[in-house]
DRENLO-51475 format. One record per atom (N, C-alpha, C): atom name; residue in one letter; x negated, y negated, z; residue number from 0. Coordinates in Angstrom, 2 decimals, always signed. Layout:
(atom CA; A; (X; Y; Z); NUM)
...
//
This chain:
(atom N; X; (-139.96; -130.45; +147.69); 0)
(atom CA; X; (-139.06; -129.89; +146.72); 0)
(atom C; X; (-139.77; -129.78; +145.37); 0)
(atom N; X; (-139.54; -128.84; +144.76); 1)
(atom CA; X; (-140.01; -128.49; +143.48); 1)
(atom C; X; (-139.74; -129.06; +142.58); 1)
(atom N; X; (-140.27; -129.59; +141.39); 2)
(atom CA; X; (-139.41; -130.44; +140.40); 2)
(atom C; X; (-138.83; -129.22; +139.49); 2)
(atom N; X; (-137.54; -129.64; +138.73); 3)
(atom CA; X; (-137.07; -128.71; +137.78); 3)
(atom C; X; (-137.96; -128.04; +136.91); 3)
(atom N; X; (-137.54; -126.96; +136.31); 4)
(atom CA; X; (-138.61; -126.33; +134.82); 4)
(atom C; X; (-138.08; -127.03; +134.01); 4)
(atom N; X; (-139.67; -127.38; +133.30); 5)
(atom CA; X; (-139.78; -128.23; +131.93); 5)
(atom C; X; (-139.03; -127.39; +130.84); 5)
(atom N; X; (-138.14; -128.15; +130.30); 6)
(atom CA; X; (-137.74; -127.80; +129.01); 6)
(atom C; X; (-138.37; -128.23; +127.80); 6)
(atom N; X; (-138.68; -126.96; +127.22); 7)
(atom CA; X; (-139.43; -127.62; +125.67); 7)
(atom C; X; (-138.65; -128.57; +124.59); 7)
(atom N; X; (-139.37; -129.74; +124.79); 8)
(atom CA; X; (-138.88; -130.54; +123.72); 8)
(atom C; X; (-139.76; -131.04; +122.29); 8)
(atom N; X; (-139.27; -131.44; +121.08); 9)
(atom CA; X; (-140.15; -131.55; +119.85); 9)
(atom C; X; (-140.50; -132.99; +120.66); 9)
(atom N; X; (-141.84; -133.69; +119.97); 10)
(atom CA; X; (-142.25; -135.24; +120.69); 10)
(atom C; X; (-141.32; -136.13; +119.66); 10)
(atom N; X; (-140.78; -135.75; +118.80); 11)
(atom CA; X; (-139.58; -136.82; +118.28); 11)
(atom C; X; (-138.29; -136.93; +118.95); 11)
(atom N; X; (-138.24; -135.88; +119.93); 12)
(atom CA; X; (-136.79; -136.19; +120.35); 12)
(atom C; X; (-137.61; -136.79; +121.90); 12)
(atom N; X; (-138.78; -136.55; +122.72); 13)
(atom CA; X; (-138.97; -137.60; +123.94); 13)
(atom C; X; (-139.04; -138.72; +123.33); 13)
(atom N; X; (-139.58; -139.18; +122.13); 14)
(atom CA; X; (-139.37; -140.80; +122.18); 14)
(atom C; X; (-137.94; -141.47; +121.63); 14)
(atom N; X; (-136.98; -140.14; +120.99); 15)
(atom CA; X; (-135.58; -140.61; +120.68); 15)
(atom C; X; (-134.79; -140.43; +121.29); 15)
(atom N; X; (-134.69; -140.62; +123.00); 16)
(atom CA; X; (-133.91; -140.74; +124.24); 16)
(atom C; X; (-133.43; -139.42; +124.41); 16)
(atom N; X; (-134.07; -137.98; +123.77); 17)
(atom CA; X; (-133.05; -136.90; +124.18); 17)
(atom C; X; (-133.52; -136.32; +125.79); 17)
(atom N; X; (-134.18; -137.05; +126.30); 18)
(atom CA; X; (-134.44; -136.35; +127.68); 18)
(atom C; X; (-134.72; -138.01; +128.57); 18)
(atom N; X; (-134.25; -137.83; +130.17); 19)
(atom CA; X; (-134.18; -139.16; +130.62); 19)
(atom C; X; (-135.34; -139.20; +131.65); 19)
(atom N; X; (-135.36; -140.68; +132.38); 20)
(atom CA; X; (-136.79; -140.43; +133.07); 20)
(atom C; X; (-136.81; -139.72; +134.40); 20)
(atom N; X; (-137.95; -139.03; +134.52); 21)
(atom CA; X; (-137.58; -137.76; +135.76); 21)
(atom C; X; (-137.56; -136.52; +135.68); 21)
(atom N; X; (-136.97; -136.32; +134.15); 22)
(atom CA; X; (-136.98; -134.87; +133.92); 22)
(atom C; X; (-138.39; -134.46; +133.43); 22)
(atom N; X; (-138.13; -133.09; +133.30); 23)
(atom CA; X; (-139.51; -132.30; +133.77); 23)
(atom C; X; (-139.37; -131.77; +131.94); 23)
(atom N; X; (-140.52; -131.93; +131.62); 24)
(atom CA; X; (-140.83; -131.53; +129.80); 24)
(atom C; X; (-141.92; -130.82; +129.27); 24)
(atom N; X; (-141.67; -130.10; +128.34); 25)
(atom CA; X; (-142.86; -129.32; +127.56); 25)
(atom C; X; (-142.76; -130.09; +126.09); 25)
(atom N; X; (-144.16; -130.54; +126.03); 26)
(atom CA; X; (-144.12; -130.90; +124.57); 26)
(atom C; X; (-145.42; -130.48; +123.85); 26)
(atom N; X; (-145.90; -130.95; +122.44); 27)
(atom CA; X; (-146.92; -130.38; +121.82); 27)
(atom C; X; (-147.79; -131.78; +121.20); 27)
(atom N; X; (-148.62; -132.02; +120.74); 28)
(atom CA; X; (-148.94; -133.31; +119.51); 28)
(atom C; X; (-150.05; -132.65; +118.74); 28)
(atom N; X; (-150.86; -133.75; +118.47); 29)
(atom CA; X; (-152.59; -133.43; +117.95); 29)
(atom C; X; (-152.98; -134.79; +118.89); 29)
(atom N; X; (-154.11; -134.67; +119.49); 30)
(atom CA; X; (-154.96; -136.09; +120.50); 30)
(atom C; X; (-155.35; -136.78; +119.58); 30)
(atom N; X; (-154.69; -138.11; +119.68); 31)
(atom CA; X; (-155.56; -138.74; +118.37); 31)
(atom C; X; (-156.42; -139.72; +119.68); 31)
(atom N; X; (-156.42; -140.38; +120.65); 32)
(atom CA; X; (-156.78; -141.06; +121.77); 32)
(atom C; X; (-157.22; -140.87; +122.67); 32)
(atom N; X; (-157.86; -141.22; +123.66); 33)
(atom CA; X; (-158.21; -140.89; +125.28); 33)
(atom C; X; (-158.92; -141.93; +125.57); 33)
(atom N; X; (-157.96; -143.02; +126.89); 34)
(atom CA; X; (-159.08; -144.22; +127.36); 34)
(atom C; X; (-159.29; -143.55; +128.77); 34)
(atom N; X; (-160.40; -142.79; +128.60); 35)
(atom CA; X; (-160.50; -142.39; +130.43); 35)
(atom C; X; (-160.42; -143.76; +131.35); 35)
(atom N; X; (-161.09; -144.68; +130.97); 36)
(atom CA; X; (-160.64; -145.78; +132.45); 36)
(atom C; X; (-159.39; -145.91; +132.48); 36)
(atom N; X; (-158.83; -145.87; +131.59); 37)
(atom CA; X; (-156.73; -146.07; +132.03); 37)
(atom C; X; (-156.31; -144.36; +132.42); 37)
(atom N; X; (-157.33; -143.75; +132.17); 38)
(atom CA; X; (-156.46; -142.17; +132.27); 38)
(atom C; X; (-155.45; -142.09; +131.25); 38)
(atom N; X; (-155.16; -142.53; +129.93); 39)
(atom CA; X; (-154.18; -142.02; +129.38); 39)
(atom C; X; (-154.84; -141.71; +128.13); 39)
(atom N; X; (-153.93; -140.38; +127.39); 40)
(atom CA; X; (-153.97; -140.02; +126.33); 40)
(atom C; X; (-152.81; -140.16; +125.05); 40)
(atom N; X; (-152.87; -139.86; +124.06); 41)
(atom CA; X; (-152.27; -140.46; +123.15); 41)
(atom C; X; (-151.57; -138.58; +122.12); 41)
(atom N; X; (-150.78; -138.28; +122.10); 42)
(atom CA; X; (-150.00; -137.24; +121.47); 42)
(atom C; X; (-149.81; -138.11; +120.15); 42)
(atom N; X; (-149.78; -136.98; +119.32); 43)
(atom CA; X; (-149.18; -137.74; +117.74); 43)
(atom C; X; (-148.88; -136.29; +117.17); 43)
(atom N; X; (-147.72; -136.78; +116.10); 44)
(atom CA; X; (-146.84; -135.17; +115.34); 44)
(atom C; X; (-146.37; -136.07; +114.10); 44)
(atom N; X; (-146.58; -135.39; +112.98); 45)
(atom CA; X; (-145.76; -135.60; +111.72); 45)
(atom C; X; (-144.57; -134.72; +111.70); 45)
(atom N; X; (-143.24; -135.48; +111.60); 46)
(atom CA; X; (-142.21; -134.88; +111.17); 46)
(atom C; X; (-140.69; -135.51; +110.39); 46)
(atom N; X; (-140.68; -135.54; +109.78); 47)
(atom CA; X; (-139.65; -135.97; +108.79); 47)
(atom C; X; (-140.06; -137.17; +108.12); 47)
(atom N; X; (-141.70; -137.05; +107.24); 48)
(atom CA; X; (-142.37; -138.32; +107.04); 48)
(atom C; X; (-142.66; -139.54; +107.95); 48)
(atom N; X; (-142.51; -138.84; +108.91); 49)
(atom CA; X; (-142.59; -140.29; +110.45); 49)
(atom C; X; (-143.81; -139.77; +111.21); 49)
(atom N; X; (-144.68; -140.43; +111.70); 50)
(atom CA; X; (-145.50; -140.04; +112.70); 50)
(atom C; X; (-144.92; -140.73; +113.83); 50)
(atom N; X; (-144.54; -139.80; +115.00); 51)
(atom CA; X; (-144.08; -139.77; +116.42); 51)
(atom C; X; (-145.94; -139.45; +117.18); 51)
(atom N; X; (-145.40; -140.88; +118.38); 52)
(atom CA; X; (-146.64; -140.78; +119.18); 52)
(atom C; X; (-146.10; -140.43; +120.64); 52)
(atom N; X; (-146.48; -140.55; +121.98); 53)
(atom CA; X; (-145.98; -139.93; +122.79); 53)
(atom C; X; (-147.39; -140.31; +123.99); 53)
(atom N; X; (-147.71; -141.07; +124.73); 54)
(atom CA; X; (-148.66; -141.70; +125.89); 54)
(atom C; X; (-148.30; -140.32; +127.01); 54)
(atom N; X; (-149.36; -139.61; +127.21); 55)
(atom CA; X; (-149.93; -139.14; +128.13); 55)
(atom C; X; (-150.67; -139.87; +129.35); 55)
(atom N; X; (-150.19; -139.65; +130.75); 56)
(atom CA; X; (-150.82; -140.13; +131.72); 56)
(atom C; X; (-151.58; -138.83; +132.32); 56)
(atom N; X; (-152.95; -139.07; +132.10); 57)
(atom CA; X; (-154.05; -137.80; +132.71); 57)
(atom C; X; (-153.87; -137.42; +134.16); 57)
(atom N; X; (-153.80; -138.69; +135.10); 58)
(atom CA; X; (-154.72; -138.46; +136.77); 58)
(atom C; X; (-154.62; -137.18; +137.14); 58)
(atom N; X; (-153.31; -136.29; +136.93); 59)
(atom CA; X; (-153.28; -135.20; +138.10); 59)
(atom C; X; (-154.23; -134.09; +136.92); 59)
(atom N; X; (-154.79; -134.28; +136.05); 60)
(atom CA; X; (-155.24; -133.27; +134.77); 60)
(atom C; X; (-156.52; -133.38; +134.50); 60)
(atom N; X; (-157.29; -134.91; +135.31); 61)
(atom CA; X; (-158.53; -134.87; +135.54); 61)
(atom C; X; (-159.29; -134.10; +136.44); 61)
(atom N; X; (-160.88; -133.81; +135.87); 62)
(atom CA; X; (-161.60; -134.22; +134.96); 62)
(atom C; X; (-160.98; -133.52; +133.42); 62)
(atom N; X; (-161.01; -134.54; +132.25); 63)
(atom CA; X; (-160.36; -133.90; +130.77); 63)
(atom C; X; (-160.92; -134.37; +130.42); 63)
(atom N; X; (-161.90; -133.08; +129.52); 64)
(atom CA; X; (-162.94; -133.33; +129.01); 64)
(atom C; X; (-161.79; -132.97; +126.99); 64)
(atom N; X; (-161.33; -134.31; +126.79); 65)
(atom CA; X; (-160.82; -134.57; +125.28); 65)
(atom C; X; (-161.54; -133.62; +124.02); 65)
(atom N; X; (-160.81; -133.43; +123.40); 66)
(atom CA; X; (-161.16; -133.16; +121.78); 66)
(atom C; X; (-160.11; -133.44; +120.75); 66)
(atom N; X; (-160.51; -135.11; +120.45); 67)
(atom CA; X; (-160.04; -135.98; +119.37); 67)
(atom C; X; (-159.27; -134.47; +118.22); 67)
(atom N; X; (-157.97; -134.73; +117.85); 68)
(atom CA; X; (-158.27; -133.99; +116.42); 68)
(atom C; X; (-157.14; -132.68; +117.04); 68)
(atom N; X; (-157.84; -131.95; +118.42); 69)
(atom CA; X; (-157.10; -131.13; +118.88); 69)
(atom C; X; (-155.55; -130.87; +118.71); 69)
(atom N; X; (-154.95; -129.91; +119.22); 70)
(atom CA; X; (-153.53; -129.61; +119.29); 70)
(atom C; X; (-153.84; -129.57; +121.09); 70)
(atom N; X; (-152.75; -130.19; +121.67); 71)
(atom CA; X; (-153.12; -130.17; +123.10); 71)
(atom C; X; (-150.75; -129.76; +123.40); 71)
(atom N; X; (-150.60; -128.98; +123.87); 72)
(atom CA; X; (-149.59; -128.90; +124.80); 72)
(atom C; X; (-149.05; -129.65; +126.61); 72)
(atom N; X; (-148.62; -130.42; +126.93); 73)
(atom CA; X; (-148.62; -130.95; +127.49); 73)
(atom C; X; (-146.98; -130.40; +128.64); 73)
(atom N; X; (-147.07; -130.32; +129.99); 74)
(atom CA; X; (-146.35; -130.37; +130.69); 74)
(atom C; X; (-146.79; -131.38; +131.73); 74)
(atom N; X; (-145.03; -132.14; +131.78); 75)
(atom CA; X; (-145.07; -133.04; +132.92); 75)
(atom C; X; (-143.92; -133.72; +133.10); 75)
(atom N; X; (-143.34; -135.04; +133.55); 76)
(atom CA; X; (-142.49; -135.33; +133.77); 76)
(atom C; X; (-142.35; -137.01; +133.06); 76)
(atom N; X; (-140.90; -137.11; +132.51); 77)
(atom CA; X; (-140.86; -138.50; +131.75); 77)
(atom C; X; (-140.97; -139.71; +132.79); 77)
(atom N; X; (-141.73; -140.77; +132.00); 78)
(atom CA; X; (-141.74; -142.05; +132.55); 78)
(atom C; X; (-141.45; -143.37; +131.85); 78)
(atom N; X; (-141.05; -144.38; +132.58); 79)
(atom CA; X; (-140.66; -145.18; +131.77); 79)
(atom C; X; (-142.69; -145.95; +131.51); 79)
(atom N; X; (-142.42; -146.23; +130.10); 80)
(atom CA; X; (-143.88; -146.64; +129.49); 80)
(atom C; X; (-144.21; -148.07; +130.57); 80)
(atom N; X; (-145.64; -148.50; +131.12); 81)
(atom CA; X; (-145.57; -149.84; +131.42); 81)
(atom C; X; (-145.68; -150.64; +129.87); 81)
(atom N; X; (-144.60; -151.82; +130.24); 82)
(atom CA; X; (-144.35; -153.15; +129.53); 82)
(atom C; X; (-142.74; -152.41; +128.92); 82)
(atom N; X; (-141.98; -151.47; +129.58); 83)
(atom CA; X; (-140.45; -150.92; +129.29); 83)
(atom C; X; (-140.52; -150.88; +127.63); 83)
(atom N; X; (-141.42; -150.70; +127.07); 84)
(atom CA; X; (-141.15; -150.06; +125.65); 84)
(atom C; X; (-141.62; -148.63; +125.43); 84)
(atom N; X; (-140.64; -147.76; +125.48); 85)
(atom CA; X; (-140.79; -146.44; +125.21); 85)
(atom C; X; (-140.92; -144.84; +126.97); 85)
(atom N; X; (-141.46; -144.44; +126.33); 86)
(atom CA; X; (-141.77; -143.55; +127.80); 86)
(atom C; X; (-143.28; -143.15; +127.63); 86)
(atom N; X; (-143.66; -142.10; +129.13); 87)
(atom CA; X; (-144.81; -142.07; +129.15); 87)
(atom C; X; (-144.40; -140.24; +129.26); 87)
(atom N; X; (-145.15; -139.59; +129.16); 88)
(atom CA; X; (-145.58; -138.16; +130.05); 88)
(atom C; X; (-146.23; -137.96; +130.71); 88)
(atom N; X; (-146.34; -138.00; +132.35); 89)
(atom CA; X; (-147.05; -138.13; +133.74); 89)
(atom C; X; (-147.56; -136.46; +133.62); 89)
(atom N; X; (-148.30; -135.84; +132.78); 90)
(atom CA; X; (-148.90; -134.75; +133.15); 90)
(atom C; X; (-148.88; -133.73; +134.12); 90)
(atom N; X; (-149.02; -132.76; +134.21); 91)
(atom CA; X; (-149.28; -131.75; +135.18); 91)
(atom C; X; (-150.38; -130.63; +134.92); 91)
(atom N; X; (-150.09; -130.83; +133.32); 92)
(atom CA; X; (-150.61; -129.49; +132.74); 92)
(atom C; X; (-150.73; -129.86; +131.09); 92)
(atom N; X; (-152.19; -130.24; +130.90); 93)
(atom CA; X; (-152.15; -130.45; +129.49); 93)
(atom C; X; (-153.53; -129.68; +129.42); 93)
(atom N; X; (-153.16; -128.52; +128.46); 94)
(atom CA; X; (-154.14; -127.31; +127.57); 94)
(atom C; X; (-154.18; -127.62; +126.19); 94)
(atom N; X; (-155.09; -127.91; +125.90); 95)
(atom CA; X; (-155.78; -127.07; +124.28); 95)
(atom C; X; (-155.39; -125.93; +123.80); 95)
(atom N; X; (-154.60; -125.96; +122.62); 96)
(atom CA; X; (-154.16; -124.87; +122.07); 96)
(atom C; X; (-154.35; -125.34; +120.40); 96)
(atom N; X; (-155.10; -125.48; +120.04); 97)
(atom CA; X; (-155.79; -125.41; +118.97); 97)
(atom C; X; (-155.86; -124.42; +118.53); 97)
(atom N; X; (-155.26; -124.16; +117.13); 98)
(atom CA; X; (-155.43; -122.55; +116.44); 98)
(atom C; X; (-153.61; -121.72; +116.46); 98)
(atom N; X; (-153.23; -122.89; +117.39); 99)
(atom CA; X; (-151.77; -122.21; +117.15); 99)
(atom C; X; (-151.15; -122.43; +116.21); 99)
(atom N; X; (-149.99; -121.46; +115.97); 100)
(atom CA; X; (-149.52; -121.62; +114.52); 100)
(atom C; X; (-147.87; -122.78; +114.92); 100)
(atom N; X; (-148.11; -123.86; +114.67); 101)
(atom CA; X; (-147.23; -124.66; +114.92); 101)
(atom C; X; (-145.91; -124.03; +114.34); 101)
(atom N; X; (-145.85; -123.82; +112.87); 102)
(atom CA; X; (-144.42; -123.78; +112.51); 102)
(atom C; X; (-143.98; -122.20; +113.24); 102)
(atom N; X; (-144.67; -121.70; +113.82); 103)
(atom CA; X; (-144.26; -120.55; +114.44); 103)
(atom C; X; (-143.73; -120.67; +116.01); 103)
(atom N; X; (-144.73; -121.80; +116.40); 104)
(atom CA; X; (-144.21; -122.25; +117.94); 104)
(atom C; X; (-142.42; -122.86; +117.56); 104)
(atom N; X; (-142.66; -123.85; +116.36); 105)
(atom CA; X; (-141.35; -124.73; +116.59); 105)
(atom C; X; (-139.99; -123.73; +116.13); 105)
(atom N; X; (-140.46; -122.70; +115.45); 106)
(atom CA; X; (-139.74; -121.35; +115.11); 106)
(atom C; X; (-138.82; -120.78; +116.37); 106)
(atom N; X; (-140.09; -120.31; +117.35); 107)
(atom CA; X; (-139.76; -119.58; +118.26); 107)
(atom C; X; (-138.77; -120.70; +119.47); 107)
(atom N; X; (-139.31; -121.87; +119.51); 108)
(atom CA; X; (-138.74; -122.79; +120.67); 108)
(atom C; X; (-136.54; -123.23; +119.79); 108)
(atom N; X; (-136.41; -123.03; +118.36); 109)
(atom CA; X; (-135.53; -123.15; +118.48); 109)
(atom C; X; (-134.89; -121.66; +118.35); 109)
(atom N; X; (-135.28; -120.61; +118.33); 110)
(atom CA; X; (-134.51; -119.71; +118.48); 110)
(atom C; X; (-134.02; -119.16; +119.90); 110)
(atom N; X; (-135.26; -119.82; +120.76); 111)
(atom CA; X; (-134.94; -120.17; +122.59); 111)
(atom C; X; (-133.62; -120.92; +122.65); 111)
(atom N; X; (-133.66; -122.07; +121.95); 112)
(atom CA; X; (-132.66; -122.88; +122.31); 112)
(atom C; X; (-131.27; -122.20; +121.67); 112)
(atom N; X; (-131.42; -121.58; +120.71); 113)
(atom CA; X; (-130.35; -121.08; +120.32); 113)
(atom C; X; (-129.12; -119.90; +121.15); 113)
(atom N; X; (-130.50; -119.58; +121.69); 114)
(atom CA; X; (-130.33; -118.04; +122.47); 114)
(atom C; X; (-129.31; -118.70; +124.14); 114)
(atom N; X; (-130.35; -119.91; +124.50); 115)
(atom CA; X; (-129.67; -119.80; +125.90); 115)
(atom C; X; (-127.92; -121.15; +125.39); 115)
(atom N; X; (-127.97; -121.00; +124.21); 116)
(atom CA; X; (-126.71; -122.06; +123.56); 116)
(atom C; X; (-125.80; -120.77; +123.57); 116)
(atom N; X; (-126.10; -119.77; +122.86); 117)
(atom CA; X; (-125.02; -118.69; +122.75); 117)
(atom C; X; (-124.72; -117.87; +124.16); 117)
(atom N; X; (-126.37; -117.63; +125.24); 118)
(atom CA; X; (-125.59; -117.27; +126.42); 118)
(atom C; X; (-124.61; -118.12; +127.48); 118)
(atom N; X; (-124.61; -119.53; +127.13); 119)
(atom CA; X; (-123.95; -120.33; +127.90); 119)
(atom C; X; (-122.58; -120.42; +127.39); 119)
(atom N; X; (-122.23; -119.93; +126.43); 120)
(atom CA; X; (-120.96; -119.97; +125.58); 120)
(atom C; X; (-120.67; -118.38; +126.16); 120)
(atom N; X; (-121.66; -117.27; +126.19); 121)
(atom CA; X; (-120.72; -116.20; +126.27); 121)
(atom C; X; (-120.51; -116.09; +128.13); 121)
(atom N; X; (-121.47; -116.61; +128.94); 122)
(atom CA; X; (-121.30; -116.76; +130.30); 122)
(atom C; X; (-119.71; -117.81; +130.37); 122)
(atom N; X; (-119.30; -118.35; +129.76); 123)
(atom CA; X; (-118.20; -119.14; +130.18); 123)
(atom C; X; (-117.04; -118.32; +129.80); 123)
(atom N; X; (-117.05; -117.04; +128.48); 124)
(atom CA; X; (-116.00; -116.31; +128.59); 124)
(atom C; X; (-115.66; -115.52; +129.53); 124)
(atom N; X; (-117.19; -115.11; +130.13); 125)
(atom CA; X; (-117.17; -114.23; +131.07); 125)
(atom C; X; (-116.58; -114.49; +132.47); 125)
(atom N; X; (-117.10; -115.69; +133.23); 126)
(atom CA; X; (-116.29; -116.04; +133.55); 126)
(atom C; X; (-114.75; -116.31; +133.58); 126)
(atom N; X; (-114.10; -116.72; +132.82); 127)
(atom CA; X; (-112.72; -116.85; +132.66); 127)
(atom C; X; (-111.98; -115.22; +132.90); 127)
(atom N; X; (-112.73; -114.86; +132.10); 128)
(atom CA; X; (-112.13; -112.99; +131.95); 128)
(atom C; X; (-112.22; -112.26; +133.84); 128)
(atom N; X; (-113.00; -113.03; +134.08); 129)
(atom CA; X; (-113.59; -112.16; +135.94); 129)
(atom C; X; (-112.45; -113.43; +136.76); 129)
(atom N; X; (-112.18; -114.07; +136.63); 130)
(atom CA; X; (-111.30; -114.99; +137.44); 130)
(atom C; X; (-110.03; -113.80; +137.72); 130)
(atom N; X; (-109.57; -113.49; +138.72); 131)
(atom CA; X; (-107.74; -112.87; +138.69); 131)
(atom C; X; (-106.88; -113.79; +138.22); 131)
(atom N; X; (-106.27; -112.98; +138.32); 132)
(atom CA; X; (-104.61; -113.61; +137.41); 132)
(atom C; X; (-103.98; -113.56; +138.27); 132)
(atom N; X; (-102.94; -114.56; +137.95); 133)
(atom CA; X; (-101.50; -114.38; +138.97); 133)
(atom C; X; (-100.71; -113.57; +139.07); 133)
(atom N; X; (-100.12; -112.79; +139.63); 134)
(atom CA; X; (-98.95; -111.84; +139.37); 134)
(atom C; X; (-97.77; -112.32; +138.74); 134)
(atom N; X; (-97.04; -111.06; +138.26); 135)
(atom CA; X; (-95.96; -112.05; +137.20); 135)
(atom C; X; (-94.87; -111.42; +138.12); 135)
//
């Protein structure tokens, strides 16, 4: 079975419980880390004067050949962190995208979210309106 499509999330809301463990995620950071003998990497994002970090698990993404500093995008699925403080991201798919224009990505990802917020509101009128009626 296929796992669900990752939904893009900011890395302040995976470490502030808005997605649970299992689900399938798109997120973004800068690499500040990489212990290849543990296989994990380290995401980091400034946002609202807070630096949010975010543990990458490499195995299925090796060989990753790191660049400290980078913007790296990451797809994979949440985990609970070992020692139960925080979560992990079990990888699938982590690219280098260095050179992107962040406030344009986080631009475009909430006008996504906006978009499938207003079609899920107008799919539920639609519905109601296609249901028959009773006869009077």
């Amino acid at each position: 079975m296929l796992p669900s499509p990752a939904v893009f999330h900011f890395l302040w809301e995976v470490n502030f419980g808005a997605v649970k463990e299992g689900d399938s995620v798109r997120t973004f950071g800068r690499l500040v880390s990489y212990q290849p003998e543990e296989s994990k990497a380290t995401l980091s994002i400034q946002h609202a004067a807070r630096q949010h970090q975010v543990v990458v698990q490499t195995t299925f993404v090796e060989p990753f050949d790191p660049i400290i500093g980078a913007q790296y995008i990451v797809l994979g699925e949440i985990e609970k962190a070992e020692g139960g403080d925080g979560v992990m991201v079990h990888a699938r798919v982590l690219n280098c995208v260095d050179g992107v224009n962040l406030a344009l990505l986080q631009r475009g990802v909430n006008e996504q979210r906006s978009y499938f917020r207003e079609r899920g509101e107008n799919k539920g009128d639609a519905t109601t309106a296609a249901q028959p009626r009773a006869p009077l």
